[in-house]
C-alpha positions as CSV (number, residue, x, y, z in Angstrom):
1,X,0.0,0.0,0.0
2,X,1.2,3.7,-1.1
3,X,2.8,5.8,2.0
4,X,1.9,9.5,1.9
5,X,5.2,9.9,0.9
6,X,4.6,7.5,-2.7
7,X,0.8,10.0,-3.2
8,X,2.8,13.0,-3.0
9,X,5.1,12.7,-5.8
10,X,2.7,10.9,-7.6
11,X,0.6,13.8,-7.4
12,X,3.5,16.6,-8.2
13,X,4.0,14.0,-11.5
14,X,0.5,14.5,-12.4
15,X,0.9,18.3,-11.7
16,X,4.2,18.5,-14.2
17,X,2.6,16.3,-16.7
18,X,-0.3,18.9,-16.8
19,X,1.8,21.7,-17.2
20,X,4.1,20.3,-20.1
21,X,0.8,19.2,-21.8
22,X,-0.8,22.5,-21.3
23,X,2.8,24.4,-22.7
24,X,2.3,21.8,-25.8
25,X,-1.2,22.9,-26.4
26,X,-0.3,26.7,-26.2
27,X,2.1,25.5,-28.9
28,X,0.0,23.6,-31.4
29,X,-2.3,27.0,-30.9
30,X,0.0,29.1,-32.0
31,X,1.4,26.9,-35.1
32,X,-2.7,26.2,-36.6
33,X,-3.3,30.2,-35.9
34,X,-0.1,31.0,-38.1
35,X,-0.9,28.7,-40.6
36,X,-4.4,29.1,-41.1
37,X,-3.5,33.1,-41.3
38,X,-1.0,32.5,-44.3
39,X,-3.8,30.0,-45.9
40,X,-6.5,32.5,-45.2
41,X,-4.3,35.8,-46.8
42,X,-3.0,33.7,-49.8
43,X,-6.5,32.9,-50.8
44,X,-7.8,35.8,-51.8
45,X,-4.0,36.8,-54.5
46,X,-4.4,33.1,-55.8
47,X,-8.5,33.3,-56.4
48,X,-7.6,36.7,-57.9
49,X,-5.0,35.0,-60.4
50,X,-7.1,32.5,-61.2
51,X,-9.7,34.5,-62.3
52,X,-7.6,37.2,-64.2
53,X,-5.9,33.8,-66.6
54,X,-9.4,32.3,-66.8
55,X,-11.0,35.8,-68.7
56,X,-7.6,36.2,-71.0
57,X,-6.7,32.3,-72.1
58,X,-9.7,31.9,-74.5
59,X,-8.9,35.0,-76.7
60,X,-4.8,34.2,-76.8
61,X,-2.7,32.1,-79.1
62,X,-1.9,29.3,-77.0
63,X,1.5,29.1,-78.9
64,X,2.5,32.4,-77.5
65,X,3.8,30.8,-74.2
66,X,5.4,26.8,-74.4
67,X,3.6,26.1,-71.1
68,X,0.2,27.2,-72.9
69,X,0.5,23.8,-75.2
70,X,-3.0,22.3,-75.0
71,X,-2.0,18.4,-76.6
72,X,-3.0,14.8,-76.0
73,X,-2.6,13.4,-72.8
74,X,-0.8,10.6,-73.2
75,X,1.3,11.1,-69.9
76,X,0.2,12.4,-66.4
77,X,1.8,13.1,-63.8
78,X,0.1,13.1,-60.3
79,X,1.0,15.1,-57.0
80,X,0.1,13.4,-53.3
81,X,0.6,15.9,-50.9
82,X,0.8,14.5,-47.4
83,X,2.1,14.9,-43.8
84,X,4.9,13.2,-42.3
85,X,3.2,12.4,-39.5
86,X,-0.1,10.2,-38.5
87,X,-2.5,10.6,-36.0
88,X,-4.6,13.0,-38.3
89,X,-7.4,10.8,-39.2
90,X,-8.3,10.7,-43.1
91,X,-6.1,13.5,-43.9
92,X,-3.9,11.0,-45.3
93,X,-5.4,8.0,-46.4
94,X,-8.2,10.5,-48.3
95,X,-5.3,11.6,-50.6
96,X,-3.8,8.2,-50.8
97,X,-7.2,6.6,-51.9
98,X,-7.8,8.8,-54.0
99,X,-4.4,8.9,-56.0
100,X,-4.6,4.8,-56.3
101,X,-8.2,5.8,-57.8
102,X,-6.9,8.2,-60.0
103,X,-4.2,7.0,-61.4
104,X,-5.5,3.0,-61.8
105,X,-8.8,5.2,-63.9
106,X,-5.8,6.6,-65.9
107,X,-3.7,3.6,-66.2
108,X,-0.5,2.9,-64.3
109,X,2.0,2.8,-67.3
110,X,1.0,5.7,-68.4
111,X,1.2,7.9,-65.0
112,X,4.3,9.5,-62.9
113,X,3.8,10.2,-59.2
114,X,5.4,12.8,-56.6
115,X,4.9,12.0,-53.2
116,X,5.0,15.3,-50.5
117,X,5.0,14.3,-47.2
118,X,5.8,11.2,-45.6
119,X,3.1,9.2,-45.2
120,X,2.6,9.3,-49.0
121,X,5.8,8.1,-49.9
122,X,5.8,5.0,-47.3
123,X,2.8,4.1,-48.7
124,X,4.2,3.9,-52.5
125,X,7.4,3.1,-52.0
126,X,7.1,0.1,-51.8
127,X,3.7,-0.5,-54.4
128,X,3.8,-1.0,-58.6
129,X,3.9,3.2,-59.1
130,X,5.8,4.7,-61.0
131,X,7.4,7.3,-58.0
132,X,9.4,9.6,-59.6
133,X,10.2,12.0,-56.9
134,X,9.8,12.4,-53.3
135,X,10.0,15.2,-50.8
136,X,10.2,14.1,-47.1
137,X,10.7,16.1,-43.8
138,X,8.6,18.7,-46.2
139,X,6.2,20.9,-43.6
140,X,9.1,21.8,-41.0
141,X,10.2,24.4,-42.9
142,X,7.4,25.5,-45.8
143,X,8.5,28.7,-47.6
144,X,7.7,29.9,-51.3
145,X,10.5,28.7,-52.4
146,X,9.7,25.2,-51.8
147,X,6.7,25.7,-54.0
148,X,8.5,27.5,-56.6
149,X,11.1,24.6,-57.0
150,X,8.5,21.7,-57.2
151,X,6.7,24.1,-59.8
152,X,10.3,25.3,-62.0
153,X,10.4,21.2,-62.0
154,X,6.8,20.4,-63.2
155,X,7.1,23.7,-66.0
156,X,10.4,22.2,-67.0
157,X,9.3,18.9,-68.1
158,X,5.9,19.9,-69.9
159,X,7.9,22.1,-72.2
160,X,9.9,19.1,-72.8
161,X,6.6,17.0,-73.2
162,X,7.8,14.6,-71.0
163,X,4.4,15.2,-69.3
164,X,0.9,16.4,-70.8
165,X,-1.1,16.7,-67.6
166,X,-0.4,17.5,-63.7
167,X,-3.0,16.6,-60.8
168,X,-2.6,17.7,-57.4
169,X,-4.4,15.8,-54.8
170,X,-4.7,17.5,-51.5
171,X,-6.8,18.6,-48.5
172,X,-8.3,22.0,-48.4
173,X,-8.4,23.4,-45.2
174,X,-12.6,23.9,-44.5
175,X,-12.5,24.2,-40.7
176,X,-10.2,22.9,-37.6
177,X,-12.3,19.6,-37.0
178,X,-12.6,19.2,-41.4
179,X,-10.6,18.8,-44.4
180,X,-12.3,18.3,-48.1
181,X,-10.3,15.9,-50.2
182,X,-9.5,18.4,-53.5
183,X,-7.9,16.9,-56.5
184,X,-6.8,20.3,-59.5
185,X,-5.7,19.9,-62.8
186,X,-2.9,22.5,-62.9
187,X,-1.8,21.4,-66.6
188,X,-2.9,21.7,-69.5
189,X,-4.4,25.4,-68.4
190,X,-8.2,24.9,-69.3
191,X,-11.0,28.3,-68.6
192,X,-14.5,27.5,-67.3
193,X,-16.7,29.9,-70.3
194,X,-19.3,30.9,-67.7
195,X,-16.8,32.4,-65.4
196,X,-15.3,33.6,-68.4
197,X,-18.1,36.0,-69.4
198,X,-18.5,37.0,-65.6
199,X,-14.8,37.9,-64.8
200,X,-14.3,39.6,-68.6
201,X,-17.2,42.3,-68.0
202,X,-16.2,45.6,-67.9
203,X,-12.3,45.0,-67.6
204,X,-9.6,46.5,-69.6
205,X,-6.3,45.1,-70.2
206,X,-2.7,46.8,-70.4
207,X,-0.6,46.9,-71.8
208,X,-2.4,44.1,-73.8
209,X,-3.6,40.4,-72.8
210,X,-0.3,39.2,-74.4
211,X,1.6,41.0,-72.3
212,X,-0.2,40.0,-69.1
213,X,0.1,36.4,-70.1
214,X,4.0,36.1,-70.5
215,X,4.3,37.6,-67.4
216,X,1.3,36.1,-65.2
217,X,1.3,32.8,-66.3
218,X,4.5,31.6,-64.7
219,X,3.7,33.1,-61.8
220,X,0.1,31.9,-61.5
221,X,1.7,28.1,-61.4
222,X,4.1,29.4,-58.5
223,X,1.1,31.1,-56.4
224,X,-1.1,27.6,-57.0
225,X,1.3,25.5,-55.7
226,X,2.1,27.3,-52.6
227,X,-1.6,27.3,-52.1
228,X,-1.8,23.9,-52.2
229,X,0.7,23.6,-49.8
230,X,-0.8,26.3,-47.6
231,X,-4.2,24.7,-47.7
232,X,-2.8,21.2,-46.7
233,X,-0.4,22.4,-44.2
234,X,-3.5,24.1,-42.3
235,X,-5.4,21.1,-42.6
């Protein structure tokens, strides 16, 4: 039978493990209210981008730009962005599902896969996927930068035709408790015509749509990418 002695340090062990656990939840605060800040302020620039390319691609010459090549898809390439660490519930198995359906709908010998996070590439590593490239360790340090090299890399081989699509699968941050399971085609650029006529009304273009398009384009594939990332990092 315990002593008084044995209660009270089990009691000032209870007491410490309370406040660590309390100091780790201030910290997991902070982190989710950073991140969902830089998801929440990116949204708006990238929407904004989106909608600017989607009212000037359909009255270009898609030959004006090499990344603008609209061809046969004969090769896709698919994105799984992950975490590197469980315990999240579906967050990663949604993505993971739904690459396995995506690529098997598109057909395995034809498709390339890049794994972010983790837990995407321990799950194909070791499966009949073509894995191309992995990026592990990914979310400790997220800057633009790590967007803009995935994206240099993804531009660079669908001017070479190496590729003729690019999916991203990933979860879009909806609220703390929820996550929806997104999956964007970021190549070949395509324009929905009905936001088309609403985002074209009553805008004028300078110097001209050309212009706008050698220079936005590139960085519209940049901003997308780092949404991604900013979305699923939140999540």
């Amino acid at each position: 039978m315990a002593n008084l002695k044995d209660i009270r340090n089990k009691i000032k062990s209870v007491k410490s493990i309370q406040q660590v656990t309390k100091a780790m939840k201030m910290v997991a605060a902070a982190k989710l209210r950073k991140s969902q800040e830089n998801m929440e302020k990116s949204r708006p620039y990238s929407g904004s981008i989106k909608e600017t390319i989607n009212s000037i691609l359909p009255d270009i010459n898609r030959s004006l730009l090499p990344i603008l090549d609209n061809r046969p898809i004969e090769k896709a390439l698919f994105i799984a962005v992950s975490a590197d660490r469980g315990m999240a519930g579906g967050f990663n198995t949604n993505v993971i599902k739904r690459i396995e359906k995506e690529i098997n709908k598109f057909g395995k010998d034809k498709a390339e896969l890049i794994c972010i996070g983790k837990k995407a590439f321990d799950h194909f590593k070791h499966r009949d996927y073509n894995l191309v490239e992995h990026h592990t360790d990914f979310w400790n340090d997220l800057k633009f930068n790590s967007a803009k090299s995935i994206g240099d890399s993804i531009v660079d081989r669908y001017r070479k035709k190496e590729i003729d699509s690019v999916h991203f699968i990933y979860n879009e941050f909806k609220s703390v408790a929820s996550q929806i399971i997104k999956s964007e085609k970021l190549f070949p650029l395509e324009y929905n015509e009905i936001e088309t006529q609403k985002s074209s009304t009553n805008k004028v273009f300078m110097p001209s749509k050309d212009e706008i398009v050698k220079t936005l384009v590139p960085k519209y594939i940049n901003v997308q990418i780092w949404q991604y990332f900013l979305e699923s990092n939140a999540s």
